[in-house]
TIKOLDO-713130 format. One record per residue (C-alpha): z negated, x negated, y. Coordinates in steps of 0.02 Angstrom, whole numbers, padded with zeros to 5 digits, always signed. Example, Ala and Ser with C-alpha at 12.3 -4.5 7.8 and 13.67 -1.06 7.14 Angstrom:
residues 2
-00390-00615-00225 -00357-00684-00053 
END
This chain:
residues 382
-01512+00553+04424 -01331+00556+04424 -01232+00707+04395 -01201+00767+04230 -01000+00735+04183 -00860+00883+04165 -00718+00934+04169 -00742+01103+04249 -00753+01097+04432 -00817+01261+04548 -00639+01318+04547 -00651+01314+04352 -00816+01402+04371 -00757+01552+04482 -00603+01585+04346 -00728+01569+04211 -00843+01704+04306 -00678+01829+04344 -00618+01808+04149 -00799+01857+04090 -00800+02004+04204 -00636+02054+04147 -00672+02047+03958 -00856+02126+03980 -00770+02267+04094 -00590+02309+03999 -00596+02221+03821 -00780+02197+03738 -00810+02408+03742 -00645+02453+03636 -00631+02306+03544 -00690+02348+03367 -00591+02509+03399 -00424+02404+03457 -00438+02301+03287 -00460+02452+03165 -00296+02538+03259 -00206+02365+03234 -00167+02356+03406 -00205+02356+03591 -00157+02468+03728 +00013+02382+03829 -00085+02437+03969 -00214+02284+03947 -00067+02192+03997 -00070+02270+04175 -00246+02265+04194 -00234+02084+04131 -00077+02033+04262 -00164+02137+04404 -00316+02050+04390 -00223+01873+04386 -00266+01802+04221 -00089+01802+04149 -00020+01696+04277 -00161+01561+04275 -00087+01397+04284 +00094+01464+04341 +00174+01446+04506 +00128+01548+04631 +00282+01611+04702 +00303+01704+04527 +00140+01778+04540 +00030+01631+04461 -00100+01531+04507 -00174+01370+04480 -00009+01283+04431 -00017+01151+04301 -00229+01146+04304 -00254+01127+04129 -00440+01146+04149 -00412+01326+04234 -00306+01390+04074 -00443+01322+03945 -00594+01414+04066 -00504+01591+04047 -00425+01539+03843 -00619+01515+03793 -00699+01667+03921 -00553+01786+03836 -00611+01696+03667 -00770+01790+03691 -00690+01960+03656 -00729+01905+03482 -00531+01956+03433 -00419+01818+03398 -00281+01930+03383 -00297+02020+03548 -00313+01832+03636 -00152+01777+03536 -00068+01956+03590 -00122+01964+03776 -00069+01766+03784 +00097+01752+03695 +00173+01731+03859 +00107+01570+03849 +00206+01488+03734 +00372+01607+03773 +00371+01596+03944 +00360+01404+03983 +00521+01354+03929 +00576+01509+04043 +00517+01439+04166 +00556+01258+04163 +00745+01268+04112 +00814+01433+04124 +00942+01476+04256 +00866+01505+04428 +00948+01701+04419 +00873+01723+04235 +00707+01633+04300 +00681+01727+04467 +00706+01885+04378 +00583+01864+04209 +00452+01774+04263 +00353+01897+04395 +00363+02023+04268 +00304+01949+04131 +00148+01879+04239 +00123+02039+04318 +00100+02104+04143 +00241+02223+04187 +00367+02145+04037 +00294+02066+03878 +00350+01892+03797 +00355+01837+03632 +00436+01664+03554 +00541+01662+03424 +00554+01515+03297 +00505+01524+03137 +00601+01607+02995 +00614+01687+02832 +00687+01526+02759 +00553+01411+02829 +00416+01405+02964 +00382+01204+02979 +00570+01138+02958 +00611+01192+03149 +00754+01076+03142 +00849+01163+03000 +00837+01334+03046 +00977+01452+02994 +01007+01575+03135 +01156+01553+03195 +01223+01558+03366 +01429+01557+03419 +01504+01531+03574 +01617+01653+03637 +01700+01679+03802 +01542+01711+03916 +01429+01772+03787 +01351+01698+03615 +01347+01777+03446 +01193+01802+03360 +01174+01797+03180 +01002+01797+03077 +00828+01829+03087 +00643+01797+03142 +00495+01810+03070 +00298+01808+03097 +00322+01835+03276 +00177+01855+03395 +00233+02009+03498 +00380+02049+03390 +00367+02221+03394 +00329+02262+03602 +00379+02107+03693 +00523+02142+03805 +00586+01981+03833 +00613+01843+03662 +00644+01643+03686 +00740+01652+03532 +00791+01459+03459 +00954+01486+03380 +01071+01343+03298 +01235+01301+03410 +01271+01146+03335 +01292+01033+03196 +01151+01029+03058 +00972+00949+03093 +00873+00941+03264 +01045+00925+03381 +01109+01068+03353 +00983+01193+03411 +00978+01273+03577 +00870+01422+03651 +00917+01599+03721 +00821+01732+03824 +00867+01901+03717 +00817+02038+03791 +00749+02206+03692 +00876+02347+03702 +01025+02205+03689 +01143+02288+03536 +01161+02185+03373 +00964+02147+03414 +00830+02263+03312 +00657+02237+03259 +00580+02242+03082 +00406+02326+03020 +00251+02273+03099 +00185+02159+02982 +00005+02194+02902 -00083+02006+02909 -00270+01954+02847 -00336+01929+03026 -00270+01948+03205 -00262+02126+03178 -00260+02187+03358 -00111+02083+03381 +00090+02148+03319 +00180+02014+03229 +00362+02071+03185 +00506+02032+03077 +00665+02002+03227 +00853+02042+03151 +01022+01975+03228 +01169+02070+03174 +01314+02001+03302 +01215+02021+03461 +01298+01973+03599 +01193+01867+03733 +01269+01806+03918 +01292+01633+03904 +01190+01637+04069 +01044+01673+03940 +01066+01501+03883 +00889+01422+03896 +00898+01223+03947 +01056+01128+03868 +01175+01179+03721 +01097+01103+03570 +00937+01003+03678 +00834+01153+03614 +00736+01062+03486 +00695+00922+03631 +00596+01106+03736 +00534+01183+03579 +00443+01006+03541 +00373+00987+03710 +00314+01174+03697 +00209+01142+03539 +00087+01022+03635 +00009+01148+03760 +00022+01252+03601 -00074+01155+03489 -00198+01141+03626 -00238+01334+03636 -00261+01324+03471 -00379+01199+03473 -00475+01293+03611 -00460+01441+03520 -00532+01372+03360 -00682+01289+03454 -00724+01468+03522 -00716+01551+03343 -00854+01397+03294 -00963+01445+03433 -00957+01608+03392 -00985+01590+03234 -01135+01453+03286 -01201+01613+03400 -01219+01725+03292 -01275+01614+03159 -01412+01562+03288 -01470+01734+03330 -01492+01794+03142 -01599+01638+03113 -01701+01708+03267 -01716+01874+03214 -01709+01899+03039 -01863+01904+02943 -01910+01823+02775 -02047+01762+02688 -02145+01834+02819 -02036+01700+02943 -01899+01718+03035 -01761+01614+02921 -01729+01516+03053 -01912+01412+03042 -01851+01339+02879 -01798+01166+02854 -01626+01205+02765 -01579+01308+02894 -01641+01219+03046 -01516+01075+02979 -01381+01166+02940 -01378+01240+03113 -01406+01072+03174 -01274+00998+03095 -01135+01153+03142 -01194+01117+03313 -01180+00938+03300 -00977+00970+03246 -00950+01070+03351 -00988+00969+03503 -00875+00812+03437 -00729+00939+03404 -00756+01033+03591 -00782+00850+03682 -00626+00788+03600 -00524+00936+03628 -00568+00910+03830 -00523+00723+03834 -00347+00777+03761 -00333+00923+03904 -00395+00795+04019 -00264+00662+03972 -00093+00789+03962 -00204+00843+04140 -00148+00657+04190 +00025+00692+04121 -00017+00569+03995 +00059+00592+03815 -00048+00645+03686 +00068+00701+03528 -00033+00588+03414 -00197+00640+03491 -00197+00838+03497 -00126+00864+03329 -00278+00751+03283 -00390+00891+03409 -00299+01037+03332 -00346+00956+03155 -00500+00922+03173 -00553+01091+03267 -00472+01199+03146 -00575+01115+03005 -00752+01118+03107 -00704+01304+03116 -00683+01322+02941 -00844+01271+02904 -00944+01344+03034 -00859+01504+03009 -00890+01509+02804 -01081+01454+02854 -01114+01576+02966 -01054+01719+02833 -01161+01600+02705 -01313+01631+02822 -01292+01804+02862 -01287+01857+02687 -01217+01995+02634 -01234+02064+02812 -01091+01933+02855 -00974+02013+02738 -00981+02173+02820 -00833+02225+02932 -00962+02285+03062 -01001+02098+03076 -00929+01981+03202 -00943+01840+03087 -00833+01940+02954 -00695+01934+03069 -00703+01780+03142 -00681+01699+02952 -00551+01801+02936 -00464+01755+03108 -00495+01599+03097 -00388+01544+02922 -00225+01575+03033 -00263+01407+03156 -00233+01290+03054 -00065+01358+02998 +00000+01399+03164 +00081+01310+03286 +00107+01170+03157 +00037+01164+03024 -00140+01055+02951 -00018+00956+02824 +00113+00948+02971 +00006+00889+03091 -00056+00751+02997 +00154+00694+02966 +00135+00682+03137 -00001+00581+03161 +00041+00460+03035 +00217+00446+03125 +00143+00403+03308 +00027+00274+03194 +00191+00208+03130 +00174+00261+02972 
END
C-alpha cells in the first residue's frame, strides 16, 4: 500500500512535538486565568523566543529557523491553537505580520538591530494599519507622514492594534504621497519616540488575553533611516503582507472548528440522556458527521494554498477563497458545538463558550469576508 499523502514531513513532526510540549508545559495551566486578567505575562514571550518558536520560519542568522517552510509555521500556528485562546495565539504571534516587512525591506542597520530581538522574544512587534476613519480602505488612510530634513513627521492615529499597548517596536503605514494606494509608505516607530503615545487598552468580545490599542501621532519625529521599503511603495509590502496573513487566519480558524468538533465529540461520548449517551442518536451522529465532513474540505484546502505560496506560486484569488471558506466552517461548527452542549456551552467555564466568541473576529480580520470576496471576484475578472 502506498503511503498515505501530506504535507508534514518528520521535520514538521518534531516542531509539532516541541510546540505541544511548550503549550502543555507554559500556556494550557494559566490559561483560563490569563483570559479573565485580559492579558498574558510579557514573559511568555521569552519563554516563547528561548524555546525557538517565535523565530520559526525566519532566518537563522537572526535567531530563526526553518526559513520560508510554510509547513513548519502552520505545525506550531495549529499546536499553539490548542491553548484553546485565540487571543494569546494572535498576541504571542503579532510578530508575524509586523516583523516581515522588517525584515524584507528595511535598512540593513534598522534590520540587524530589530530582528534578533523581536525573535528572541526580548522586544515585542505589533503592525499598524488600520484606523479610526476606516479599517478595509488601506489605500486612503489619513495618517499623515512629512518629510523633513533627516526625519519624518507623524501626524494621526491607529487603531485596533494587536499589541498596541506592549509592543516595542510598530510597522506603522503612514501616507507620504499623493491620495490613493501611491502615496503610502511604511516606518519602524519605536515606543518611547516623543510625539508617539498609546491609547486605552481596548475591551473586545473575544481575544481577551490579547492587548489591542488605540496608537496617537502628535508630530513624532522618525529617522528617515526608519523608512521601511520605498517612499510611497508601502501599499505594494502591506499587500504582499496580507497573504501569509490571511493564511494564519485560515489556520487559525480551522483549529477553533476542531476544537469546537472535540469537544462537541467528547460531550456526545459522555453525556447521558435518555438513558444513552447523546451521542448514539441519529441527529447527532449526523450533525457531527457533517461538522467533520466541513471541516476536512476547509483544512485540505487551506494546505493546498500553503503548499502552492510553499512553491512561491501566487495564490491571492485562492487564500482569500481558504480564509472565506474556513472562517464560515468555523462559524458553524463553533455555534453547533454551543447548540450541543446546551446550556453547559454557554458557560464561561466552557471551552466551546470561548471559542464562539473568538472565533467572530476571523472573518473580519485581516480583510474582511465581504472584502475578500471583492477580491476574488477581481482575480476572476469580475
Amino acid at each position: 500500500m502506498a503511503a498515505p499523502l501530506s504535507y508534514f514531513d518528520e521535520s514538521h513532526q518534531l516542531v509539532r512535538d516541541s510546540v505541544r510540549r511548550f503549550v502543555e508545559r507554559e500556556i494550557l495551566p494559566h490559561i483560563d486565568e490569563w483570559e479573565e486578567a485580559e492579558e498574558f505575562p510579557r514573559e511568555l514571550y521569552l519563554k516563547a523566543g528561548a524555546a525557538g518558536i517565535l523565530g520559526i520560519g525566519y532566518p537563522e542568522q537572526y535567531g530563526g529557523s526553518h526559513e520560508g517552510d510554510v509547513f513548519a509555521k502552520v505545525a506550531a500556528s495549529e499546536e499553539l491553537m490548542r491553548c484553546g485562546s485565540g487571543g494569546l495565539v494572535a498576541g504571542l504571534g503579532s510578530l508575524d505580520i509586523g516583523l516581515p516587512p522588517v525584515l524584507k525591506w528595511a535598512k540593513p542597520a534598522v534590520r540587524d538591530r530589530v530582528v534578533p530581538q523581536v525573535l528572541a522574544g526580548e522586544k515585542i512587534m505589533a503592525l499598524a494599519v488600520t484606523e479610526p476613519s476606516g479599517g478595509s480602505d488601506v489605500a486612503n488612510l489619513k495618517t499623515r507622514a512629512m518629510r523633513e530634513g533627516d526625519h519624518y513627521r507623524i501626524n494621526g492615529s491607529k487603531t485596533f492594534i494587536t499589541s498596541g499597548v506592549r509592543a516595542d517596536y510598530y510597522t506603522v503605514a503612514v501616507r507620504t504621497g499623493n491620495e490613493g494606494f501611491g502615496g503610502v509608505s511604511l516606518l519602524l516607530v519605536e515606543k518611547g519616540t516623543p510625539g508617539f503615545s498609546v491609547g486605552r487598552k481596548l475591551k473586545k468580545m473575544g481575544w481577551w488575553a490579547s492587548d489591542t490599542a488605540e496608537l496617537f501621532f502628535d508630530d513624532c519625529k522618525v529617522p528617515v533611516e526608519n523608512l521601511i521599503g520605498v517612499e510611497n511603495a508601502g501599499f505594494a509590502c502591506i499587500m504582499a503582507n496580507f497573504q501569509s496573513e490571511r493564511l494564519s487566519l485560515a489556520i487559525m480558524a480551522n483549529m477553533t472548528a476542531q476544537l469546537a468538533l472535540e469537544e462537541s465529540m467528547k460531550w456526545a461520548r459522555e453525556r447521558q440522556a435518555f438513558g444513552k449517551p447523546v451521542g448514539k442518536f441519529q441527529v447527532l451522529k449526523h450533525r457531527l458527521a457533517e461538522m467533520a465532513t466541513q471541516l476536512e474540505v476547509s483544512r485540505e484546502f487551506t494546505y493546498r494554498q500553503a503548499a502552492q505560496m510553499a512553491a512561491g506560486r501566487s495564490v491571492i484569488k485562492e487564500i482569500s477563497m481558504a480564509k472565506n471558506f474556513a472562517t464560515d466552517i468555523a462559524d458553524r461548527l463553533t455555534y453547533d458545538a454551543v447548540q450541543i452542549m446546551g446550556g453547559m456551552g454557554y458557560m464561561r467555564e466552557s471551552l466551546v463558550e470561548r471559542l464562539y466568541r473568538d472565533n467572530r473576529i476571523l472573518s473580519i480580520g485581516g480583510g474582511t469576508r465581504e472584502i475578500m470576496n471583492e477580491i476574488i471576484a477581481k482575480q476572476m475578472g469580475l
